[in-house]
C-alpha positions as CSV (number, residue, x, y, z in Angstrom):
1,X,-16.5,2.7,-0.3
2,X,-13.4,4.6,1.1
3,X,-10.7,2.3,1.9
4,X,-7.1,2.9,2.6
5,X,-4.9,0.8,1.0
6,X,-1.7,1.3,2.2
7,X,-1.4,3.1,5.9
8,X,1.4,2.8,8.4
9,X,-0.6,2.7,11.8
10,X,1.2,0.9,13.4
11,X,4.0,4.0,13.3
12,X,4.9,5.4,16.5
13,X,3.6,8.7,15.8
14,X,0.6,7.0,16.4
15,X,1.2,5.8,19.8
16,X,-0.5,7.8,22.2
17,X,-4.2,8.0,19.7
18,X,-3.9,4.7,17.8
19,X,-7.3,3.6,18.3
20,X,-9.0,7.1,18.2
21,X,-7.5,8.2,14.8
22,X,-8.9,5.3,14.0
23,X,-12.1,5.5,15.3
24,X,-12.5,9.2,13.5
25,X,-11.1,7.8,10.1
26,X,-14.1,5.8,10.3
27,X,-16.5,8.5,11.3
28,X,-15.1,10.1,8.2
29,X,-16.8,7.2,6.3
30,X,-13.5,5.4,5.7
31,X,-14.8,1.7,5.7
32,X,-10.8,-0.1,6.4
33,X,-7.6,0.0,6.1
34,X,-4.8,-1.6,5.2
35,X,-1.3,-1.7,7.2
36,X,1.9,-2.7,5.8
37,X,4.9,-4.1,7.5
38,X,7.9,-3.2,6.9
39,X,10.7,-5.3,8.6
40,X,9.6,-8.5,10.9
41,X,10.1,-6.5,13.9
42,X,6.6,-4.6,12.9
43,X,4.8,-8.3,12.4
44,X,3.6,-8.9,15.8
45,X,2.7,-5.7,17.1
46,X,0.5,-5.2,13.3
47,X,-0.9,-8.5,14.0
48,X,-1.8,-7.8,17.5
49,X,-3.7,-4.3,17.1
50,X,-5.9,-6.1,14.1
51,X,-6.8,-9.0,15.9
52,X,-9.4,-5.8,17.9
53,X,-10.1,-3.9,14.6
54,X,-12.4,-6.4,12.3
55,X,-11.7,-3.4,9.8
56,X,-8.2,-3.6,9.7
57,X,-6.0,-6.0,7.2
58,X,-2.3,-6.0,7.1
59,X,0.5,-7.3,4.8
60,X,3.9,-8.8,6.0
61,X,7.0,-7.8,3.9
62,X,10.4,-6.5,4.3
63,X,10.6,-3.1,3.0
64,X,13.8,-2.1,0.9
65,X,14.9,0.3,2.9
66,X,14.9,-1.5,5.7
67,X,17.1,-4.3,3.9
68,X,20.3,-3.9,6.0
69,X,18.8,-4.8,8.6
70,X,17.1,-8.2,7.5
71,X,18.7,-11.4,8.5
72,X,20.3,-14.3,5.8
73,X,17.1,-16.1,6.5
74,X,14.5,-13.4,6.4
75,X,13.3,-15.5,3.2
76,X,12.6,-18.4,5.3
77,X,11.4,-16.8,8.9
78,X,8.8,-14.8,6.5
79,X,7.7,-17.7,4.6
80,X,7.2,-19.3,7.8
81,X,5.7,-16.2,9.4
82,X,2.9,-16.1,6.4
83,X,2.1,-20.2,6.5
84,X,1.8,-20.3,10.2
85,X,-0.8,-17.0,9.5
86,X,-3.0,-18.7,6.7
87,X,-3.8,-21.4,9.0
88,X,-4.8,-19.3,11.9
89,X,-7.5,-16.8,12.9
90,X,-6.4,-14.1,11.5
91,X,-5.9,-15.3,7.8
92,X,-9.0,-13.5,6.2
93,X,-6.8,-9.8,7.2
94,X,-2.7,-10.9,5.7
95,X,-4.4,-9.5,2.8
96,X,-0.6,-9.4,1.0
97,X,3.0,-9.6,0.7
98,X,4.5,-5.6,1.8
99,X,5.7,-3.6,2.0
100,X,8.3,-5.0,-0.4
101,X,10.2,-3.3,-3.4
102,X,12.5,-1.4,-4.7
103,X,14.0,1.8,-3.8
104,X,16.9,3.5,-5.4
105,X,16.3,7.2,-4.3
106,X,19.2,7.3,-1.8
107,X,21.3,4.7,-2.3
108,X,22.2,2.1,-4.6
109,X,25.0,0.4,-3.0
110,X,22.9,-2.5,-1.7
111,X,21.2,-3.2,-4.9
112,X,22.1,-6.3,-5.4
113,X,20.8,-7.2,-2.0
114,X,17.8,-5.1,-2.2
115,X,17.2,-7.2,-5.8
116,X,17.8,-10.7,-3.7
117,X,14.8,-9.3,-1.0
118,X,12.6,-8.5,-3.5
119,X,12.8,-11.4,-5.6
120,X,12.9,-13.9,-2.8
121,X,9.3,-12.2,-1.4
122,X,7.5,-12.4,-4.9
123,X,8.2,-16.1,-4.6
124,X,6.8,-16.2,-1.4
125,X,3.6,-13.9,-2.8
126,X,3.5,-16.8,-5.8
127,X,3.7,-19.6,-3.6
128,X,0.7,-18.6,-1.4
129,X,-1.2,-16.8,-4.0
130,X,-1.0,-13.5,-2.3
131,X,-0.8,-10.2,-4.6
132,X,2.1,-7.7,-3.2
133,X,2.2,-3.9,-2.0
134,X,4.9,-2.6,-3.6
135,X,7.6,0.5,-2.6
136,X,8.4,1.6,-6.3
137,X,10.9,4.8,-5.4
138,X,13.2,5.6,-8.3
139,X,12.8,2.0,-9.4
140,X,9.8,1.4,-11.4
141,X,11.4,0.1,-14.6
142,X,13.7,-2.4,-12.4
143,X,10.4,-3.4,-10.5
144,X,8.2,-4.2,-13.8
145,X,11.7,-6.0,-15.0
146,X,11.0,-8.3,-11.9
147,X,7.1,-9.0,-11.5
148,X,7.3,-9.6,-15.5
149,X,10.1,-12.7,-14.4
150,X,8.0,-13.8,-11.0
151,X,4.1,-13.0,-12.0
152,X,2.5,-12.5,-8.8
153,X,-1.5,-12.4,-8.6
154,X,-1.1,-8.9,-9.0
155,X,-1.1,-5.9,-6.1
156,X,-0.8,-2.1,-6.0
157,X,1.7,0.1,-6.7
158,X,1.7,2.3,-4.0
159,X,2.9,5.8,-4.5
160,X,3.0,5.7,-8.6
161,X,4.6,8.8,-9.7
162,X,5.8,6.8,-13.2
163,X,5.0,7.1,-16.9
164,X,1.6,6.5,-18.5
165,X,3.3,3.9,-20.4
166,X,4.8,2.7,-16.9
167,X,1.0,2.6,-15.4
168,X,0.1,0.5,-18.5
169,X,2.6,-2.2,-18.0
170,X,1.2,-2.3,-14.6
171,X,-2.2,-2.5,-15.5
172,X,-1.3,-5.5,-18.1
173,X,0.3,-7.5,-14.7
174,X,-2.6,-6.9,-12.9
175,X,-1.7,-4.3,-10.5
176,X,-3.5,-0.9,-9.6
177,X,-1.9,2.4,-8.6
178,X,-2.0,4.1,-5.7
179,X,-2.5,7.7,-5.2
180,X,-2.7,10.1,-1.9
181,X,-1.7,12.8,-0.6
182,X,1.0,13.8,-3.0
183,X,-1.9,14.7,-5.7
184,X,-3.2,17.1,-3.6
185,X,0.0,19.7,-4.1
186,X,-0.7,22.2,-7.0
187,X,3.2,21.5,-8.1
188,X,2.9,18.3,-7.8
189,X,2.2,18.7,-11.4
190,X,3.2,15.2,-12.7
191,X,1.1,13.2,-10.1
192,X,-2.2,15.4,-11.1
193,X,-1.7,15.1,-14.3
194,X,-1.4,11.0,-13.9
195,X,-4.1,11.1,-11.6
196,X,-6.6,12.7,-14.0
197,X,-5.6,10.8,-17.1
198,X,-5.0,7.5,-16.1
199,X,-7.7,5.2,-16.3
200,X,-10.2,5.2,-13.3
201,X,-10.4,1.2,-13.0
202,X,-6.7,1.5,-12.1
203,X,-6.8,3.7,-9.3
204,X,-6.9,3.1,-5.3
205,X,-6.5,5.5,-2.7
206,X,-3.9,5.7,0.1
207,X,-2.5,7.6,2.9
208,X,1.1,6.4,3.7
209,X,-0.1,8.3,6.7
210,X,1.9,9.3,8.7
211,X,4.1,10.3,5.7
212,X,3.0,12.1,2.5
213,X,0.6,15.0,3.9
214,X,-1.8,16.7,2.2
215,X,-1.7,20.1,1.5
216,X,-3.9,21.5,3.9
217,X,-1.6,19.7,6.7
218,X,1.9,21.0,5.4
219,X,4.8,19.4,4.7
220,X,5.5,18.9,8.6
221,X,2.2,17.6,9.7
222,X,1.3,13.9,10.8
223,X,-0.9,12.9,7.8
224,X,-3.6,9.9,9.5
225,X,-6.1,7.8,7.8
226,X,-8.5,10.4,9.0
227,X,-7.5,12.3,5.3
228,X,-8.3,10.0,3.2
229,X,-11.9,11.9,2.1
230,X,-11.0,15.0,1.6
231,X,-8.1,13.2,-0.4
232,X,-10.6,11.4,-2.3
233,X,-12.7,14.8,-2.8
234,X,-9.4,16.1,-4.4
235,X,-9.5,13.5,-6.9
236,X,-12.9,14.1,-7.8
237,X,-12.1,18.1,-8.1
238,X,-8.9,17.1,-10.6
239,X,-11.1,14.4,-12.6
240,X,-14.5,16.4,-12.9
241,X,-16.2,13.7,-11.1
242,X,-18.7,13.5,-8.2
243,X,-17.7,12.0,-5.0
244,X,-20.2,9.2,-4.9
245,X,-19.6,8.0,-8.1
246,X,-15.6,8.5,-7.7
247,X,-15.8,6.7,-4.3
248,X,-17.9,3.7,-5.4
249,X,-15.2,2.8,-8.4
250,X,-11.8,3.3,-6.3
251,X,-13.7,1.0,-3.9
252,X,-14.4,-1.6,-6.5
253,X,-10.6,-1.4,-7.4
254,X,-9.7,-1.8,-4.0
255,X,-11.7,-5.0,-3.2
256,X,-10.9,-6.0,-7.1
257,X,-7.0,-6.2,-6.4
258,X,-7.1,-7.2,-2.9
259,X,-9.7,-9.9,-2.7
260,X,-9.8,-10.5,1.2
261,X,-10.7,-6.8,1.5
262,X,-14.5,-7.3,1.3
263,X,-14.3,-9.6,4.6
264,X,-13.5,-6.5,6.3
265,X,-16.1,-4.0,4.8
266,X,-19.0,-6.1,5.8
């Protein structure tokens, strides 16, 4: 089954054709999806939109860039935030702890407090036995260096553009990597080459939409969860695969790493 694991819907670009880009993903065969927060601000309004979409699952994290913005007691409001959830109607979709991370692409002046986030929020994943989505920009050794101190019930990478020897640790912590639109560029020579050697059982697929286009959109183009088969036909093309069987395993990894996910599929 198609299933997006990690889509921002809940972006304003989305705003005047929410529910209709959604309606079309699934159309397209896309079976649900998954939307990440990324500060507290995006909790509600997540929540709220799910609540009328029995397809749609969300996690509630603070994102790393987004850390300057994040109170002294985010720890605590989001712990809070995630107990009061599990006990109400809508614990079957807080399918994890994200978007959380590390991101040391533009910045690294706020390490230490980016470190303090992240750490603080795989406690939180531990203590409720929630795997994590994870924002692994320019940080992937310094994020294994982590979930090997706080093991988590494992999550998905989302975005891997690491080593195969990076995808490996992963895989031995019990995480699965996520791959989109990025793939789908014939420079994007590192990701293709990942995404036809690594191993198939650790794969997922993902949007990021409305970031990360495909090709066939441009780099300018608002990418929507509407992509996500003819993303997952690109796969197929660069492993020599055929759709249905292609499909069928990424959906298995999906449902594997995220075990609330089949609640939605049904």
């Amino acid at each position: 089954m198609l299933i997006d694991t990690h889509c921002h819907l809940d972006a304003s670009e989305f705003d005047a054709d929410r529910d209709q880009v959604w309606l079309e993903a699934q159309a397209h065969g896309v079976r649900a999806v998954v939307i990440p927060a990324v500060t507290q601000a995006t909790f509600q309004p997540i929540m709220q939109w799910c609540a009328q979409q029995p397809q749609a699952g969300f996690a509630l994290g603070w994102h790393p860039m987004y850390v300057t913005q994040a109170p002294d007691d985010a720890l605590q409001q989001l712990q809070q935030y995630v107990a009061d959830v599990l006990t109400g109607p809508q614990a079957h979709q807080l399918l994890a702890i994200g978007e959380i991370g590390l991101d040391f692409y533009l910045t690294r002046d706020n390490e230490a407090k980016q470190i303090a986030l992240f750490e603080g929020q795989l406690q939180i994943a531990k203590q409720f036995e929630l795997p994590v989505i994870l924002h692994v920009r320019s940080a992937i050794d310094s994020i294994l260096k982590y979930l090997r101190k706080h093991r988590v019930c494992g999550g998905i990478a989302h975005a891997f553009n690491g080593s195969m020897q990076q995808a490996a640790i992963f895989a031995d912590l019990g995480f699965k990597l996520g791959f989109g639109g990025a793939m789908t560029w014939p420079r994007a020579l590192k990701i293709r080459q990942l995404a036809a050697a690594l191993p198939l059982e650790q794969l997922v697929l993902e949007t990021d939409a409305p970031d990360i286009p495909p090709v066939w959109i441009g780099h300018q183009g608002r990418n929507s969860p509407v992509q996500l088969k003819r993303i997952a036909e690109e796969l197929c093309l660069i492993r020599g695969l055929e759709n249905s069987q292609l499909i069928e395993m990424i959906g298995k990894n999906s449902t594997q790493v995220l075990p609330k996910l089949p609640h939605l599929c049904t």
